[in-house]
LOGURO-233814 format. One record per residue (C-alpha): y, x, z; residue number from 1. Coordinates in Angstrom, 3 decimals, padded with zeros to 6 digits, always signed. Layout:
// LOGURO-233814
yy: Y, xx: X, zz: Z, resi: NUM
...
//
This chain:
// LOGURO-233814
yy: +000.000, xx: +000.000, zz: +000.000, resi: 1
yy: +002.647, xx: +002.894, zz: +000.548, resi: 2
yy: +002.033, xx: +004.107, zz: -002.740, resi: 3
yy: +002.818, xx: +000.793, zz: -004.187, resi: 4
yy: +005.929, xx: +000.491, zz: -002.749, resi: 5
yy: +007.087, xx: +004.163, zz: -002.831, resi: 6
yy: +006.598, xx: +003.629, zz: -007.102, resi: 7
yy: +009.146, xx: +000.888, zz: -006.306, resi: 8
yy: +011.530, xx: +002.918, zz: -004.748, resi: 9
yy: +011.559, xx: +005.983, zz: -006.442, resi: 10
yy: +012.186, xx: +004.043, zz: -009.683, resi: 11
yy: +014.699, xx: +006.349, zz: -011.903, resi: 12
yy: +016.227, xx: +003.165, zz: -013.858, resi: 13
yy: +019.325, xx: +002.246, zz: -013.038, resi: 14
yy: +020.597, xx: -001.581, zz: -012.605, resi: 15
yy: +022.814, xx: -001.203, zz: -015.417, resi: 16
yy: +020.247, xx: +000.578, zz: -017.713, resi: 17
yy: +018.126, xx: -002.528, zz: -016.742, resi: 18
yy: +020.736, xx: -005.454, zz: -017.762, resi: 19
yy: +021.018, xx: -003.725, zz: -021.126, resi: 20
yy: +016.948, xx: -003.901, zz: -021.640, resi: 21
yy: +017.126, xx: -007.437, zz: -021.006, resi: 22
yy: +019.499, xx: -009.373, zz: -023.164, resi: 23
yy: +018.972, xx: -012.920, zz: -024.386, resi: 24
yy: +019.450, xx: -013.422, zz: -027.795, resi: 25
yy: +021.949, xx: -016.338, zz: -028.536, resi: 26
yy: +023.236, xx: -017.678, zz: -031.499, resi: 27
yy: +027.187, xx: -017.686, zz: -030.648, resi: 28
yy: +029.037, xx: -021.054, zz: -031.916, resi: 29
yy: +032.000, xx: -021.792, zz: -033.540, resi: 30
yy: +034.320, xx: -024.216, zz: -034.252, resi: 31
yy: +033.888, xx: -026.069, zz: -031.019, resi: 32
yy: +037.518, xx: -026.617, zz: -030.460, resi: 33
yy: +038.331, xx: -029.061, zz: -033.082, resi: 34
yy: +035.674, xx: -031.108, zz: -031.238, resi: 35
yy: +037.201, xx: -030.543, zz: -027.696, resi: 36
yy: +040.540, xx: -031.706, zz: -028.910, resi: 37
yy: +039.481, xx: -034.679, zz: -030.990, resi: 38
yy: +040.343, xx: -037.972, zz: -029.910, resi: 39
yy: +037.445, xx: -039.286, zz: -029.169, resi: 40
yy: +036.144, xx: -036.846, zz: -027.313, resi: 41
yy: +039.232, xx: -036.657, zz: -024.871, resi: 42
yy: +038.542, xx: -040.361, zz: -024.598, resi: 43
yy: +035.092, xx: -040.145, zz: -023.653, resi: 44
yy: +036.410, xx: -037.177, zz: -021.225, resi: 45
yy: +038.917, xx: -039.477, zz: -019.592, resi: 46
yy: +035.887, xx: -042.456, zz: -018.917, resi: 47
yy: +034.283, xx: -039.495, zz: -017.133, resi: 48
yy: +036.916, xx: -038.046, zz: -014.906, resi: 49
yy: +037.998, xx: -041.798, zz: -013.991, resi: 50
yy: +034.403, xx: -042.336, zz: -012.557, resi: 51
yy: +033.763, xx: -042.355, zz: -008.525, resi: 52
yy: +037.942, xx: -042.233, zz: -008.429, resi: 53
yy: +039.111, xx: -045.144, zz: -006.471, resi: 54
yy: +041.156, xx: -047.840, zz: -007.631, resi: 55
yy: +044.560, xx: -046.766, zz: -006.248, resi: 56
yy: +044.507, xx: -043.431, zz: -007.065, resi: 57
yy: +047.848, xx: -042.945, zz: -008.316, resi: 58
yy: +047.169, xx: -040.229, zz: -010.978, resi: 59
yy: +044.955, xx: -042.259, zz: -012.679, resi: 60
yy: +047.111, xx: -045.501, zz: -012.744, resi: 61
yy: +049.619, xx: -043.551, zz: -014.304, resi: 62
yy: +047.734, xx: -041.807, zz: -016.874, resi: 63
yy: +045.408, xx: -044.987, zz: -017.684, resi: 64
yy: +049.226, xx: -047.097, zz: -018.144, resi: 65
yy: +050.037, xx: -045.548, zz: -021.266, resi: 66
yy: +046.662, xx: -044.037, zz: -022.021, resi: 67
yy: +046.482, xx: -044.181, zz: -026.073, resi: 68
yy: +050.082, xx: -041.745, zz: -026.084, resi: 69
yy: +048.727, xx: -039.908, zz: -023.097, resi: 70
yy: +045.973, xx: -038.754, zz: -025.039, resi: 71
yy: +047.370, xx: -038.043, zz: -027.922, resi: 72
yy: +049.851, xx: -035.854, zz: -026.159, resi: 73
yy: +047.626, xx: -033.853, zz: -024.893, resi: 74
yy: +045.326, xx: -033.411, zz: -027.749, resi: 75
yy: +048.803, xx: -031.891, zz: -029.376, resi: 76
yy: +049.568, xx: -029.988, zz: -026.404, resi: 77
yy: +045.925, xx: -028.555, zz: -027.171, resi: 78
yy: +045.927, xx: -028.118, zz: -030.823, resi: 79
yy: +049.306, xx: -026.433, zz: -030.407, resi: 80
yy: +048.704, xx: -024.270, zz: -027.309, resi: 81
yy: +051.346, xx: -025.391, zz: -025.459, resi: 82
yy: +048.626, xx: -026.723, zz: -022.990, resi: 83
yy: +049.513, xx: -025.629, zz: -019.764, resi: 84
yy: +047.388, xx: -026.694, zz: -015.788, resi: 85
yy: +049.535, xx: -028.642, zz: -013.602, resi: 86
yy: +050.045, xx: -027.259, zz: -009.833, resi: 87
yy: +046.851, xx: -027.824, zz: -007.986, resi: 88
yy: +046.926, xx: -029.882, zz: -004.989, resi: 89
yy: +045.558, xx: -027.828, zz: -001.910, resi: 90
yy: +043.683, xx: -028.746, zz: +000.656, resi: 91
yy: +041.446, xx: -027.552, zz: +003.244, resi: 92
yy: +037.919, xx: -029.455, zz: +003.743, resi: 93
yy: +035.575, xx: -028.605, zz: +007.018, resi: 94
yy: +031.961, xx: -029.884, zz: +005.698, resi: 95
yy: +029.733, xx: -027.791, zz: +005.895, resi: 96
yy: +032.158, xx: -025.183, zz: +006.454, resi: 97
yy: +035.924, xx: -024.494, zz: +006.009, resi: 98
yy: +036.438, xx: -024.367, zz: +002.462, resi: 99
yy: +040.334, xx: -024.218, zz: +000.642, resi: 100
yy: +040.088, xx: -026.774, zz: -002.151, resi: 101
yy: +042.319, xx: -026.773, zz: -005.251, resi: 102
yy: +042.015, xx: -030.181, zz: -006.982, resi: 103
yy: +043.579, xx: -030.606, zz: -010.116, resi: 104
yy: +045.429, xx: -032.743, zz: -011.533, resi: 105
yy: +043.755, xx: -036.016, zz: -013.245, resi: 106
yy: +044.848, xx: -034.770, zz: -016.500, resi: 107
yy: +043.560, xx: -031.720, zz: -016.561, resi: 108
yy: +040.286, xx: -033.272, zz: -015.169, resi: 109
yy: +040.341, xx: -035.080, zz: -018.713, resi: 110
yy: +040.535, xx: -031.305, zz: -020.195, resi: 111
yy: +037.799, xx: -029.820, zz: -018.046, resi: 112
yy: +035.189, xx: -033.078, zz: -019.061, resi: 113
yy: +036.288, xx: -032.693, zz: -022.808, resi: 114
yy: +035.520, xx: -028.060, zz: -022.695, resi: 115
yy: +032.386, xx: -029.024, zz: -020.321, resi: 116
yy: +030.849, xx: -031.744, zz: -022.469, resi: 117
yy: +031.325, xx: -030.337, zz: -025.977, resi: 118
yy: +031.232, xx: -026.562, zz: -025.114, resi: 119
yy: +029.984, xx: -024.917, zz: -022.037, resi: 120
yy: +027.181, xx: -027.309, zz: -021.094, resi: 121
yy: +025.198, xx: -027.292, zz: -024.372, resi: 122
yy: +025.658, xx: -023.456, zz: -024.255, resi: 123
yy: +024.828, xx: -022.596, zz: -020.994, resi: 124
yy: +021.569, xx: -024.826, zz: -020.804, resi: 125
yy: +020.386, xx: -022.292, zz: -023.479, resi: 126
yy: +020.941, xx: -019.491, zz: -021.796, resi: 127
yy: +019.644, xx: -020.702, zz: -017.945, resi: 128
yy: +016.398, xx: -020.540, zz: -016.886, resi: 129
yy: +014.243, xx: -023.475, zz: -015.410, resi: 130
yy: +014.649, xx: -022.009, zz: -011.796, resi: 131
yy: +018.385, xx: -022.723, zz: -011.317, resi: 132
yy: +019.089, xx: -026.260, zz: -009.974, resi: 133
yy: +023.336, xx: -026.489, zz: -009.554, resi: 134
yy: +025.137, xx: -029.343, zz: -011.799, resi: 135
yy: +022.240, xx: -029.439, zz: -014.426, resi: 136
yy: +021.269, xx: -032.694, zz: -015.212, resi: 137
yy: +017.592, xx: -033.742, zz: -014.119, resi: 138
yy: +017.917, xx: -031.069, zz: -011.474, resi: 139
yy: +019.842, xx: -031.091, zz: -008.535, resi: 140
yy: +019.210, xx: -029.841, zz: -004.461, resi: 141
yy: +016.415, xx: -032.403, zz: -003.805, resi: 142
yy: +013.979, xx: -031.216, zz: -007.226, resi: 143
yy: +015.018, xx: -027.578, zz: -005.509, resi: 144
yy: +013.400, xx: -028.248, zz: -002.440, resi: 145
yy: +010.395, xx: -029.521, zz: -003.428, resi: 146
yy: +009.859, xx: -026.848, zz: -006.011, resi: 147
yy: +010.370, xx: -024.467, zz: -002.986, resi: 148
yy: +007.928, xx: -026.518, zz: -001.078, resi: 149
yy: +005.973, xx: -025.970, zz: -003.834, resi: 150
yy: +006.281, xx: -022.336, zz: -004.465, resi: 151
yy: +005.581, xx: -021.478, zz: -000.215, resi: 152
yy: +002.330, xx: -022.969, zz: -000.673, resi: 153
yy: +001.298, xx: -021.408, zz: -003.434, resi: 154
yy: +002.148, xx: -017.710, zz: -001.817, resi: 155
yy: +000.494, xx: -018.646, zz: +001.048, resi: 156
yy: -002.480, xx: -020.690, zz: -000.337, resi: 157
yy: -003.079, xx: -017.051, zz: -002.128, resi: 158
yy: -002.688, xx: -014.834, zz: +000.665, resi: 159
yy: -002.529, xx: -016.870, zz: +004.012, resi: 160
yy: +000.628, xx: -014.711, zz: +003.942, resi: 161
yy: +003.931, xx: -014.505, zz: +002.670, resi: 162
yy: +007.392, xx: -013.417, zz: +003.173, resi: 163
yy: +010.903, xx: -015.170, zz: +001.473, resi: 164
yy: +013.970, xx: -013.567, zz: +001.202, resi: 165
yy: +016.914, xx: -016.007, zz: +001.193, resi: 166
yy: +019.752, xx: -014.253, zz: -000.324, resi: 167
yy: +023.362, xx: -016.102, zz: +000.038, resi: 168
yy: +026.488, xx: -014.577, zz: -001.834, resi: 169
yy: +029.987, xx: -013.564, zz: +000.563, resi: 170
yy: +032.658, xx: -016.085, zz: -000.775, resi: 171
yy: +031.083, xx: -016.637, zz: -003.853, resi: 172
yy: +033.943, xx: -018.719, zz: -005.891, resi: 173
yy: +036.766, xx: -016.393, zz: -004.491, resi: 174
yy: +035.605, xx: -013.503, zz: -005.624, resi: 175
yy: +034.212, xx: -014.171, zz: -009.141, resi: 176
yy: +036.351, xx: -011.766, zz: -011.525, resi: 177
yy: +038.290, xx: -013.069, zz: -014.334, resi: 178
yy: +037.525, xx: -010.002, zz: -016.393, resi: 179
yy: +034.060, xx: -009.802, zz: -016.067, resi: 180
yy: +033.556, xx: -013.795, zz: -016.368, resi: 181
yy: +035.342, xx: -014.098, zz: -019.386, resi: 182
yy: +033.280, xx: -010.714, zz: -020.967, resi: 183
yy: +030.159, xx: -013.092, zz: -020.108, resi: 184
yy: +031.480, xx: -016.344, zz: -021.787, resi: 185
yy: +032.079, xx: -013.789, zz: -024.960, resi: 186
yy: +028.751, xx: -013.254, zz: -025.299, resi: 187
yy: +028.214, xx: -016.992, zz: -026.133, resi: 188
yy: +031.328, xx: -018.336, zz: -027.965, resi: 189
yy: +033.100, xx: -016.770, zz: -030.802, resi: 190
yy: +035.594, xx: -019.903, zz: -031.315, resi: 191
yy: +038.980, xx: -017.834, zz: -030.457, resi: 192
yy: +040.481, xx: -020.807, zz: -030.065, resi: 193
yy: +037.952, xx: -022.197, zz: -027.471, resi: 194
yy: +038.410, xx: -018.570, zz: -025.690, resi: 195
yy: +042.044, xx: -019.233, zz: -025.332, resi: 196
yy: +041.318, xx: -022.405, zz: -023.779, resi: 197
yy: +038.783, xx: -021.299, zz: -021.512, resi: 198
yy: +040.765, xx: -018.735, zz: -020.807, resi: 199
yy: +043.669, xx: -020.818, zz: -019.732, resi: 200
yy: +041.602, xx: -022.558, zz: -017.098, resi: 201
yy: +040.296, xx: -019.252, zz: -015.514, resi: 202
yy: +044.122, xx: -018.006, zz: -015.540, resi: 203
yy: +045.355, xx: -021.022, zz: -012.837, resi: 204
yy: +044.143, xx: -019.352, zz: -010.296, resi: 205
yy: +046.729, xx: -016.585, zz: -009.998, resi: 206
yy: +045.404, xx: -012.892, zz: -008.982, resi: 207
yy: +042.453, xx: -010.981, zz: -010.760, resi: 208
yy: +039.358, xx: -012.907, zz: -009.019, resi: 209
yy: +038.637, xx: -016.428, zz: -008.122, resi: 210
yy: +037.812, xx: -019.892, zz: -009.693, resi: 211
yy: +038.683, xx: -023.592, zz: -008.437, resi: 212
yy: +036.061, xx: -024.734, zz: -006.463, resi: 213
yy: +037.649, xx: -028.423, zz: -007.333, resi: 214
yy: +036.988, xx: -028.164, zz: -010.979, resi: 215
yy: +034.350, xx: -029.247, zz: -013.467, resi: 216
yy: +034.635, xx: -026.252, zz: -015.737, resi: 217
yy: +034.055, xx: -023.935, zz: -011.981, resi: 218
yy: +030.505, xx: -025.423, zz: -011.798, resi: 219
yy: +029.446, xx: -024.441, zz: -014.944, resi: 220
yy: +031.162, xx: -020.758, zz: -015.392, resi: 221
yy: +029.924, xx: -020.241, zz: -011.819, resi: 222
yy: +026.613, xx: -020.951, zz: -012.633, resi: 223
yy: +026.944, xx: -018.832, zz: -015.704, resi: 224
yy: +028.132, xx: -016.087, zz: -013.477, resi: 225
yy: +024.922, xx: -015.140, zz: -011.997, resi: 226
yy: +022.466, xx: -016.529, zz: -015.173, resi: 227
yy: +021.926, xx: -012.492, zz: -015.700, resi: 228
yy: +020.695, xx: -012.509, zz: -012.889, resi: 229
yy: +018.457, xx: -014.896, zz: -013.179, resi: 230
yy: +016.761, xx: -013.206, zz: -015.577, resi: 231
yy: +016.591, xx: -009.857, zz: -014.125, resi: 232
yy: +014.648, xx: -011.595, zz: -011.120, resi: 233
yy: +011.962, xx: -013.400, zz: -013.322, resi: 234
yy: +011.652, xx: -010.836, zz: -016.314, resi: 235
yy: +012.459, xx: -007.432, zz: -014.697, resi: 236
yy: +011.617, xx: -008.026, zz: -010.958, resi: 237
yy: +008.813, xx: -010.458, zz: -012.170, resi: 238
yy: +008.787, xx: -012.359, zz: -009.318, resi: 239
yy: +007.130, xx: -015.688, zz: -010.092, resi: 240
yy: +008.177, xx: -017.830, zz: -006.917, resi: 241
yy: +012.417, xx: -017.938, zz: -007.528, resi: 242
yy: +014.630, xx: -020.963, zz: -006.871, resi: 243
yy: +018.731, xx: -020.373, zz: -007.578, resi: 244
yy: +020.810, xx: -023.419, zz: -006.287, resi: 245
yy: +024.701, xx: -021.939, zz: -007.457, resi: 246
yy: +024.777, xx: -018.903, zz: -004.924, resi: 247
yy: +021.673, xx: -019.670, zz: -002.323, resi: 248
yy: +018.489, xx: -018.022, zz: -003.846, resi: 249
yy: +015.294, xx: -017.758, zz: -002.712, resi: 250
yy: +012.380, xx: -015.463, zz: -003.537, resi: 251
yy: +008.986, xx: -015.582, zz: -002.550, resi: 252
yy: +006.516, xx: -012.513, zz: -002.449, resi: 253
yy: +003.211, xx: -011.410, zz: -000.969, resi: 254
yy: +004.776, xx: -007.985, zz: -000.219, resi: 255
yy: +007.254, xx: -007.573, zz: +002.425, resi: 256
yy: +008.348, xx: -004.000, zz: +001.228, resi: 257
yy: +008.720, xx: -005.226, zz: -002.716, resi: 258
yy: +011.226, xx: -007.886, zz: -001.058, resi: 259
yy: +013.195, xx: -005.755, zz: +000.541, resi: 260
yy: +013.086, xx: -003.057, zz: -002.640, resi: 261
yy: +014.244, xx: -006.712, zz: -004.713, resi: 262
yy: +017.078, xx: -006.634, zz: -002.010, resi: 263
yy: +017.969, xx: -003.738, zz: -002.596, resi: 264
yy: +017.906, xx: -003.485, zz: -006.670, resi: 265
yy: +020.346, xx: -006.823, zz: -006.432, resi: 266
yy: +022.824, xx: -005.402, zz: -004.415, resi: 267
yy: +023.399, xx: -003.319, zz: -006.482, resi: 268
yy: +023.705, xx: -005.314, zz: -009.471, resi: 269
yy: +026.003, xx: -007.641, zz: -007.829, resi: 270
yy: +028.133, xx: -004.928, zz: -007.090, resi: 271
yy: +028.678, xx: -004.066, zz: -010.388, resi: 272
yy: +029.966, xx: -007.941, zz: -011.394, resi: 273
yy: +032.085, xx: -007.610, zz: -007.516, resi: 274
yy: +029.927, xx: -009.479, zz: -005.529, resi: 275
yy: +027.859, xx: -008.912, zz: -002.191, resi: 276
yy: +025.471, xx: -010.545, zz: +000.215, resi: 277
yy: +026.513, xx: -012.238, zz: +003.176, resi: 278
yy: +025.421, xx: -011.862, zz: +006.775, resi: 279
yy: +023.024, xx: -015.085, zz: +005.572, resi: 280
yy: +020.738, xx: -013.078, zz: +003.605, resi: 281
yy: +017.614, xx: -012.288, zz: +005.609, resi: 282
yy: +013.794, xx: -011.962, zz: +005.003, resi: 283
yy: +011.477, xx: -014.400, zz: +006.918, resi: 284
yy: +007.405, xx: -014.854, zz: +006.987, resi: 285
yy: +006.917, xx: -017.834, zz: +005.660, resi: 286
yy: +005.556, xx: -019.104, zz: +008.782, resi: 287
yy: +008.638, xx: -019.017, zz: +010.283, resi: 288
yy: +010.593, xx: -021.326, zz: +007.312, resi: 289
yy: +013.834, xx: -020.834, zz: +005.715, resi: 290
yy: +016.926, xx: -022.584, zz: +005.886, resi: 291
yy: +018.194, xx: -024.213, zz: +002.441, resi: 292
yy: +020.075, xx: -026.647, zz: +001.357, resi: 293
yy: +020.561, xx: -028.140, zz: +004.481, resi: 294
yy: +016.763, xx: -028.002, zz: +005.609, resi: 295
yy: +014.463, xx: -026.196, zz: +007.753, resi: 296
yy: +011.207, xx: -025.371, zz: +005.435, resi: 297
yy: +008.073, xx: -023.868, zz: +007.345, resi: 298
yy: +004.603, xx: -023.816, zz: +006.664, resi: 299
yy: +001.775, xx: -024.672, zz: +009.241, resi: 300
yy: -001.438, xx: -022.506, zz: +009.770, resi: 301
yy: -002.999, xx: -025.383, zz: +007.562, resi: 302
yy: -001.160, xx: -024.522, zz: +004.484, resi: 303
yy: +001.263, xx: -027.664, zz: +004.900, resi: 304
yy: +004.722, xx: -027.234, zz: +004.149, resi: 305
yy: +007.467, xx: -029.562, zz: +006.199, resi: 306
yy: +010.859, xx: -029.730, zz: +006.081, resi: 307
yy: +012.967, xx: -030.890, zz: +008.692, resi: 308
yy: +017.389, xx: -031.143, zz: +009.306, resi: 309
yy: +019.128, xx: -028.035, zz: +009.836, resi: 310
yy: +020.562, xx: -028.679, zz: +013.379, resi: 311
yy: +023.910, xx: -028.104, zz: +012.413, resi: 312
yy: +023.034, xx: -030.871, zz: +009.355, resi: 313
yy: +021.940, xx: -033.403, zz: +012.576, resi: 314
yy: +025.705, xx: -032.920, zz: +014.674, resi: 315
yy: +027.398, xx: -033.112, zz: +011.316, resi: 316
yy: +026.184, xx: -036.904, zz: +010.533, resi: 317
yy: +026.367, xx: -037.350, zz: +014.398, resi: 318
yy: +030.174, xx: -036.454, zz: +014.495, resi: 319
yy: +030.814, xx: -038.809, zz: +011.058, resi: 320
yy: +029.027, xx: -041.618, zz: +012.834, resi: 321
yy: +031.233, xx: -041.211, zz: +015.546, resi: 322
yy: +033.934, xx: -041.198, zz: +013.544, resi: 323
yy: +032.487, xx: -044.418, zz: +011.038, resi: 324
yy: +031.872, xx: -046.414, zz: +014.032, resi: 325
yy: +035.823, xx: -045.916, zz: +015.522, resi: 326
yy: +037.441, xx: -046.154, zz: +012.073, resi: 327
yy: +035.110, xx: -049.634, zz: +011.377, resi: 328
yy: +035.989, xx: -050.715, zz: +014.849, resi: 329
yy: +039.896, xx: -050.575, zz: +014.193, resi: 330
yy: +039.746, xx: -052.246, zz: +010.985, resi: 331
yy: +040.289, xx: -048.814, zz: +009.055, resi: 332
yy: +037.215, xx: -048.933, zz: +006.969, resi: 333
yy: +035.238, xx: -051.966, zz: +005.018, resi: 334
yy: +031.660, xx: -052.733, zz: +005.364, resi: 335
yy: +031.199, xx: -051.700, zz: +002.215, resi: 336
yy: +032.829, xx: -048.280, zz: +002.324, resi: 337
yy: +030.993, xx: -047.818, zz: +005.410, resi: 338
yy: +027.330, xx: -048.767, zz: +003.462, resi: 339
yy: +028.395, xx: -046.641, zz: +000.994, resi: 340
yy: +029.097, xx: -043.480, zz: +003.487, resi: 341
yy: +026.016, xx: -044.183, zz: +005.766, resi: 342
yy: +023.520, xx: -044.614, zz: +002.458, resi: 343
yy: +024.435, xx: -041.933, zz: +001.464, resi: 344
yy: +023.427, xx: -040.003, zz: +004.317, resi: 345
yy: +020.054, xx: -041.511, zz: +004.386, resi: 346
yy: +019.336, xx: -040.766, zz: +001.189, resi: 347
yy: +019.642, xx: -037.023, zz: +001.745, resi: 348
yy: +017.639, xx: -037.245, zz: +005.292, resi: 349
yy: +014.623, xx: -039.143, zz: +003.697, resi: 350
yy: +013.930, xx: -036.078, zz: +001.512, resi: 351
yy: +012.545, xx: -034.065, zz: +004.752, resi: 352
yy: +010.102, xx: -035.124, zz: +007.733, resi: 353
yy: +013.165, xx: -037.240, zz: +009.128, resi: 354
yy: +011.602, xx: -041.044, zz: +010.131, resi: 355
yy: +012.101, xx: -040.417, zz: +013.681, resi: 356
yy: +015.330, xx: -038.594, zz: +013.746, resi: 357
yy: +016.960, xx: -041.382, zz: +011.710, resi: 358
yy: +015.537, xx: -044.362, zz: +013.868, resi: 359
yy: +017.436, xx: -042.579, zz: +016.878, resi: 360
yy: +020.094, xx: -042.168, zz: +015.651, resi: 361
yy: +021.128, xx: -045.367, zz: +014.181, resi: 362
yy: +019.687, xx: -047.248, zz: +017.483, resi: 363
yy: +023.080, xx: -045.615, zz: +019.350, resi: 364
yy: +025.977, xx: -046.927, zz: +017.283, resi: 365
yy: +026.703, xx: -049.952, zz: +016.868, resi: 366
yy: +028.963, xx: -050.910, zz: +013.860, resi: 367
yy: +030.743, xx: -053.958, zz: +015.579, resi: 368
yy: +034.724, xx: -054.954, zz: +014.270, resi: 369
yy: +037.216, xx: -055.274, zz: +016.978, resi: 370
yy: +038.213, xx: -059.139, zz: +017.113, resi: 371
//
């Protein structure tokens, strides 16, 4: 076994000399611009930013009052280049964790549908593998955790062993770099206008690093960001057993000390595109579980796999209950806001080994209106 793993580590190749053995041959596309821009598609673009926007929503009402000349403005703005982002509006959200949020403004939502919809997405579904779940339709966190379910019993129905390293990226919008993201989208699109556009986008957020975590186009090119990556882990590493949710990863391996050599090989690599681990990144025996997506997963001496809340995942909906049940109680929500909110919640907890947890918590508050 130490030989093994010392022909790991004394490997001469170098990450770089690595990424530019394994390159994916695309077809770049043109002309996708014209079909950004046209009407229709803007149209289309605008149905989709208006969804899961409430009714009052100012920016909307305004835009959707003289919607026909709206659009057409800013297909000319396009066309022309004169397209320019409004100010974001800033905000700080708490769940899970402090995050500083830059919405946009509904019009450029329009923008970021129209680029996503016609461009990126049919693009970057080319160049992904199966094993990243963020944004893609048909995927999502839930499919991710039962493919990791999945993927622990297999390692340990093989060996009765196992070890997964959960890797999790330091500030992982804020520090994606505008030069090296838009050297990655050049590999795909040759449309110079489309480039200018994209471009555009990646240029609101002043400073040499950082994307909105707030918009559309974000998801995509920050799932791009790492899709290198990706690839490097299943072709290069070859490990079999990898899940990538936007910046969590997991991978799954019989051998401890071929983990920590994978640990070490994508450090380095992420250094060279100026990104590093966080404190979260740790290897566990699968016996002991992981934490992902919001879940505990383990594995029993049987081979079973269970997944239970993160703890921090039961105070959160505690604390919103708390908060549901005051807010209803004054008058300051509706039931059906309320149903909406709660559903939600249940929806998520049903995935995991949560029957029990859910029929305590629900017996406490009581969702009563003040009269």
């Amino acid at each position: 076994m130490h030989i093994i793993v010392s022909s790991y580590l004394v490997e001469s190749c170098s990450v770089l000399k690595t990424i530019s053995l394994i390159k994916v041959t695309m077809k770049r596309l043109g002309y996708l611009f014209e079909k950004v821009c046209d009407f229709e598609s803007l149209y289309r673009a605008f149905l989709n930013a208006r969804k899961r926007k409430s009714d009052d929503n100012s920016d909307v009402i305004n835009f959707e009052l003289n919607l026909g000349s709206n659009l057409i403005n800013l297909k000319r703005q396009l066309e022309s280049k004169t397209y320019k982002p409004l100010p974001y509006r800033i905000f700080k959200k708490y769940e899970p964790k402090k995050r500083l949020i830059r919405a946009p403004h509904f019009r450029d939502r329009i923008v970021h549908h129209s680029v996503c919809s016609n461009a990126l997405i049919p693009l970057f579904e080319k160049h992904f593998i199966f094993h990243t779940f963020a944004s893609r339709k048909d995927k999502g966190q839930h499919i991710a955790l039962d493919l990791l379910k999945k993927h622990m019993q297999i390692v340990w129905k093989e060996n009765k062993d196992g070890y997964i390293l959960k890797c999790d990226i330091r500030k992982y919008f804020d520090n994606i770099r505008h030069d090296i993201l838009k050297q990655k989208v050049r590999r795909l699109i040759k449309d110079k206008d489309l480039l200018w556009l994209v471009d555009v986008i990646i240029n609101s957020i002043p400073g040499v690093k950082g994307i909105s975590i707030g918009n559309l186009t974000s998801q995509w090119l920050a799932n791009y960001y790492l899709s290198e990556m990706d690839h490097i882990i299943k072709e290069k590493l070859q490990i079999r057993n990898y899940i990538r949710y936007m910046d969590d990863f997991t991978l799954i391996h019989k051998n401890k000390s071929y983990l920590n050599y994978c640990r070490q090989y994508l450090k380095k690599y992420l250094a060279t595109i100026g990104l590093e681990f966080n404190e979260k990144t740790q290897l566990f025996p699968l016996k002991n579980g992981v934490d992902f997506l919001g879940y505990h997963t383990y594995i029993t001496e049987t081979g079973k796999a269970i997944r239970i809340l993160r703890r921090s995942s039961k105070k959160r909906i505690k604390r919103k209950l708390r908060h549901f049940e005051q807010k209803y109680h004054e008058g300051d929500m509706d039931y059906k806001k309320l149903q909406l909110c709660v559903n939600s919640w249940i929806g998520h907890a049903k995935h995991g080994n949560t029957y029990n947890l859910r029929q305590k918590i629900f017996k406490k508050y009581k969702f009563i209106k003040k009269i």
